[in-house]
Every structure is written in structure tokens, then in C-alpha cells.
C-alpha positions as CSV (number, residue, x, y, z in Angstrom):
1,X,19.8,-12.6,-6.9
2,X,22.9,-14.0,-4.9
3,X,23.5,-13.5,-1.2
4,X,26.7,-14.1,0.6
5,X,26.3,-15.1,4.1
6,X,29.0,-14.3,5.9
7,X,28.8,-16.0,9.6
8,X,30.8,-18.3,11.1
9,X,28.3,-19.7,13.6
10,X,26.8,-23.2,12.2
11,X,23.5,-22.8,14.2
12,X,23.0,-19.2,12.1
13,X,23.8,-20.0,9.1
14,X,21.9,-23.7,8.9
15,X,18.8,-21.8,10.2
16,X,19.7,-18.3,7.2
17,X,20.2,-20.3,4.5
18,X,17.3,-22.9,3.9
19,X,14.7,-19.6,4.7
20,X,16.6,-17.7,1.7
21,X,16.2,-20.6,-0.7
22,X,13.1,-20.8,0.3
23,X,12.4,-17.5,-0.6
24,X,14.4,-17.5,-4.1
25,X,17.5,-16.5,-3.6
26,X,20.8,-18.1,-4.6
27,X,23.1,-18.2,-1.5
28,X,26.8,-18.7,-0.8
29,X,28.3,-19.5,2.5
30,X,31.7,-18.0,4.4
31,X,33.0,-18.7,7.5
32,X,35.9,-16.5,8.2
33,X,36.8,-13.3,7.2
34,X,39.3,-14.5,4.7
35,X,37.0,-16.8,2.8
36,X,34.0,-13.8,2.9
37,X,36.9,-11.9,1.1
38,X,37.7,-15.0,-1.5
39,X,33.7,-15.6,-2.2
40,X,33.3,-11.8,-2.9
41,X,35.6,-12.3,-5.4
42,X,35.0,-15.5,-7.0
43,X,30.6,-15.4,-6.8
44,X,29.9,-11.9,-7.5
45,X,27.0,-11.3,-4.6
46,X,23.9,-9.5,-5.2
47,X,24.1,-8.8,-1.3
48,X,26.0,-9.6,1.2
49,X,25.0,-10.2,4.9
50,X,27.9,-10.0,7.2
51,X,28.8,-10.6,10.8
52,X,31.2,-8.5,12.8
53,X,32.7,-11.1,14.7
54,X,34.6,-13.5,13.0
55,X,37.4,-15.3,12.8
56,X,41.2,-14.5,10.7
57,X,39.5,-10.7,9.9
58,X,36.6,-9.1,11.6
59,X,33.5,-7.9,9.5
60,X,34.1,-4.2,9.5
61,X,37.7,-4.6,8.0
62,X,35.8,-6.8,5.8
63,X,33.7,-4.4,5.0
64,X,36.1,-1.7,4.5
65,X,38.3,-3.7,2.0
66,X,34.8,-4.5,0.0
67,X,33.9,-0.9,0.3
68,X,37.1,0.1,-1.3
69,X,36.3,-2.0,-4.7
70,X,32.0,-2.0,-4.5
71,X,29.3,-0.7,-3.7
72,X,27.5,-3.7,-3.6
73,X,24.5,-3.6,-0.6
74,X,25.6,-4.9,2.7
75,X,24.0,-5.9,5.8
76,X,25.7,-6.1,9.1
77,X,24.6,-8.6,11.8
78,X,25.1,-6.3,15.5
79,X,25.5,-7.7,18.7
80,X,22.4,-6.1,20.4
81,X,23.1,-2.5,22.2
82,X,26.4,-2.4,20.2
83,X,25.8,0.6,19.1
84,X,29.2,1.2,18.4
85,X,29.6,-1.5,15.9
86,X,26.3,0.1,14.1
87,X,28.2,3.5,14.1
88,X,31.2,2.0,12.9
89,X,30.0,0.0,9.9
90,X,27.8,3.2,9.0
91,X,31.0,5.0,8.9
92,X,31.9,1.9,6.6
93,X,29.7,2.1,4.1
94,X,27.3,-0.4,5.1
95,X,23.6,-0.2,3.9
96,X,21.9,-1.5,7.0
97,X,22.1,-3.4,10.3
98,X,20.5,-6.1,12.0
99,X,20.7,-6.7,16.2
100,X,21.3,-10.3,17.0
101,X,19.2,-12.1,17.9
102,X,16.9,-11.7,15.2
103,X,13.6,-13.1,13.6
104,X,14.1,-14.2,10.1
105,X,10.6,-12.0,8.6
106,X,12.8,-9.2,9.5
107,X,15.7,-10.0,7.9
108,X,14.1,-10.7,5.5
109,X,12.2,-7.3,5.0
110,X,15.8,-5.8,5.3
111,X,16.8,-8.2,2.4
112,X,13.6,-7.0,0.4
113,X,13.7,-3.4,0.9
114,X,17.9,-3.2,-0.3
115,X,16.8,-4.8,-3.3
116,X,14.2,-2.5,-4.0
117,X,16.6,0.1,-3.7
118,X,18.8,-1.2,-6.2
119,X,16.0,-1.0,-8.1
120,X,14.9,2.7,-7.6
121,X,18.8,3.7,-8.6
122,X,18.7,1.9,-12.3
123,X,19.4,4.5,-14.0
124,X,16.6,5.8,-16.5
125,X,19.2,8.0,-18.4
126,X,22.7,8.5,-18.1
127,X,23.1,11.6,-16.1
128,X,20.8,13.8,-13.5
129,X,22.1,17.4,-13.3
130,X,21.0,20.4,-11.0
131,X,23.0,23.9,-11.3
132,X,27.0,23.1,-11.0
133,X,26.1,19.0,-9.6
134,X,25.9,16.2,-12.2
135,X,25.0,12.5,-11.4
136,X,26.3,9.7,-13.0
137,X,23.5,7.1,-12.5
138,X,25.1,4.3,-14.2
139,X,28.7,5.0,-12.4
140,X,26.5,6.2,-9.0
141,X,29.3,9.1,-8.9
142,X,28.7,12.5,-9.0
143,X,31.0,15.4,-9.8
144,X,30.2,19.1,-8.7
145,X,31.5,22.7,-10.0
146,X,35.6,21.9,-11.3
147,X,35.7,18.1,-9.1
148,X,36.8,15.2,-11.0
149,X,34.4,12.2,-10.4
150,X,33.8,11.7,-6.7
151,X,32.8,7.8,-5.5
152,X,29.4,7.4,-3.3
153,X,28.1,4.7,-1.1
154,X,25.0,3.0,-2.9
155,X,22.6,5.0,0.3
156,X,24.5,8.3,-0.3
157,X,23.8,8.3,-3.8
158,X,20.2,7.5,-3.3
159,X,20.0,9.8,-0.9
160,X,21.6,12.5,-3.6
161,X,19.5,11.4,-6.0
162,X,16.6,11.4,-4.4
163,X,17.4,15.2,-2.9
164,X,18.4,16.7,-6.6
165,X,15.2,15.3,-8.0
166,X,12.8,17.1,-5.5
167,X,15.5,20.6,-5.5
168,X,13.7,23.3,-4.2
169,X,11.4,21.1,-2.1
170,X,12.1,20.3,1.8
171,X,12.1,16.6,2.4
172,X,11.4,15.3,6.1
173,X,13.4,12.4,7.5
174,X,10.5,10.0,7.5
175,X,10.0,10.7,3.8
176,X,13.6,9.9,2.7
177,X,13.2,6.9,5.1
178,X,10.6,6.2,3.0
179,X,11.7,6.4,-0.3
180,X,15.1,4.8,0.2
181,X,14.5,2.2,2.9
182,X,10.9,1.8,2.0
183,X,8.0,2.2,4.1
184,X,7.5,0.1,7.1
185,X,11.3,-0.1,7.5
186,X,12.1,0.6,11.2
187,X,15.2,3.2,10.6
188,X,15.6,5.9,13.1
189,X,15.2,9.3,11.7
190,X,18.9,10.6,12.9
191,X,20.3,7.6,10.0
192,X,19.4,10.4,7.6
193,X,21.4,12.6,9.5
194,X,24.0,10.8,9.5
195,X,24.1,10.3,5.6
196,X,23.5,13.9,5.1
197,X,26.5,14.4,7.2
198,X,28.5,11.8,4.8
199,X,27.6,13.9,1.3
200,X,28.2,17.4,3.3
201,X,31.8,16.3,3.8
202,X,32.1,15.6,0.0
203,X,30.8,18.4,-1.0
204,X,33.1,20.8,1.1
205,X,36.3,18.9,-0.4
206,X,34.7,20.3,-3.4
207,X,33.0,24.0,-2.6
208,X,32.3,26.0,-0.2
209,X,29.0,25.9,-1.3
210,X,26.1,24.9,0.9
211,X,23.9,23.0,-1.5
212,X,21.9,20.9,1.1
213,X,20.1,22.9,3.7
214,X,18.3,21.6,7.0
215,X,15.3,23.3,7.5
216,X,14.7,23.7,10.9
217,X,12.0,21.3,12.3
218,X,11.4,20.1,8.5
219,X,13.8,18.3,7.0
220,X,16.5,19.0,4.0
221,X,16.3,20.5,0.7
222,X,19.1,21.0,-2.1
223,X,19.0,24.6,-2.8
């Protein structure tokens, strides 16, 4: 697996790099905004770990002109209390965020538990379909009732997944958290919201439809 570090601070990066390395992963440096961009392209990341501030283009237009071409799993580095920027790169399409200053064990859990999502969405047949909804698992598109294909983020389609797989059942917040982010993953519970929100908005460009419910004190279900 590849990642591209994206960070423009010298003392980060020296101390990033050797521990991934160390930990088997092949890794490719960026400094600016610009080169991020021109390594995306030219080394194919796994992953991608990317801080906001940088120089010639800031992460989250980084991210947003990535996000437009991939789905490929990104991590945002966060000034600490910025939540802002963690709203904003959500809103992005990025998978997760890390606060600076941070230890690397947990960045490296973060690192762990994206791949082990990619792993959970390999697709074990072509196509997962519930009433009028069909997923394309290799494409991680879906299409619902007359839509043409409709593009996902790597979480919302897990998430989507995950919800037309257990139709009919309610699934609480820390149990999505769990099968998505994996357990032992310190995601607040209102990240779920806030994807849910994300394939609601689809969905209504599509029907009118309600086909995922909050239950009231539960959780969600697709019903």
C-alpha cells in the first residue's frame, strides 16, 4: 500500500515517514498543494494524508479537485479546535481527520482502520439490490427507481451498503461506527449523522421516497 503525505512542514514529515516504513508502507512525499496534485497523478496512492495548510493551494481545494476524479481514502491533518476545517473537509469528501498535534499510534490506527475499510467494500458480487436501489460494488455507485448512476464517497457507500444489507433492521450510531470505522475508533456518533445527511440529499434528487428512517433514540434503518 502507498501513502502520499501531503505536508509541507519538514519536522512532520521527517518524524511521518520513517514510522510508516517502518510499519510497511510505501510512502511518497508533497510539499505544496501543487506537487500533492502532480504526485496524485503520477504515484497512484493507496491513501493519502493531507494537511490543510499549505502553500500554492490549500488542502481542502486539494481535496476537492481529488474528490472530483477519486474516491481514493483521505485523511485530513486539523489544527486542534478547528472544527470548521473538520466540517469543511467532511463536506469534502474526506474519510477522516486527525487534530494536530498528534501521536503517531493514532495515526496510525486511523491509517489501519481506512484500509480495513477498503477491504470490507471489495465487492463479493457485482451488484447489491433492495426494492427500487441497486449498488454497484465494483463502481461504489448506486442508482435508485429511473436515476442514471449516481457517484458516492468511499464512507457514504459503505455506509449504504452497510444499511441495505441489514434493511428492515435499526442500526445505532455506535454500530455503524463500528463496522465502518472499526471498533476502538474514537468517531463521535453525530459523523453518522452527518453521512446520513449526505445520502438523504441524493436520494431526494432522485425520489421523494424516504428510504432511510431515523428511529427515534435508535438509530437508522432502510425501510
Amino acid at each position: 500500500m502507498k501513502i502520499l503525505v501531503v505536508e509541507d512542514d519538514k519536522g512532520i514529515s521527517d518524524f511521518i515517514i520513517p514510522e510508516l516504513k517502518h510499519e510497511g508502507y510505501d510512502t511518497c512525499l508533497a510539499e505544496t498543494g501543487r506537487q500533492a496534485l502532480e504526485k496524485f497523478e503520477s504515484e497512484k496512492p493507496d491513501l493519502i494524508l493531507l494537511d490543510i495548510m499549505l502553500p500554492e493551494l490549500n488542502g481542502l481545494e486539494v481535496l476537492r479537485r481529488i474528490r472530483a476524479v477519486s474516491t481514493v481514502p483521505v485523511i485530513l491533518e486539523t489544527a486542534r479546535g478547528e472544527t470548521i476545517d473538520k466540517i469543511n473537509g467532511l463536506n469534502l469528501g474526506a474519510d477522516d481527520y486527525i487534530p494536530k498535534p498528534f501521536e503517531i499510534e493514532e495515526l496510525l490506527a486511523r491509517i489501519n482502520a481506512l484500509f480495513r475499510r477498503i477491504s470490507f467494500a471489495q465487492p463479493k458480487s457485482d451488484t447489491l439490490a433492495y426494492k427500487a436501489l441497486t449498488l454497484n460494488l465494483d463502481r461504489m455507485t448506486f442508482t435508485l427507481e429511473d436515476s442514471g448512476e449516481i457517484p458516492v464517497s468511499k464512507t457514504e457507500f459503505l455506509l449504504l451498503r452497510l444499511l441495505v444489507e441489514n434493511h428492515g433492521k435499526v442500526l445505532s450510531r455506535s454500530q455503524i461506527i463500528d463496522s465502518i470505522w472499526g471498533k476502538g475508533h474514537f468517531i463521535e456518533e453525530n459523523t453518522v449523522d452527518v453521512y446520513v445527511g449526505y445520502l438523504r440529499s441524493k436520494f431526494s434528487d432522485c425520489t421523494k421516497t424516504e428510504y432511510i428512517k431515523t428511529v427515534r433514540g435508535s438509530g437508522y434503518m432502510l425501510d
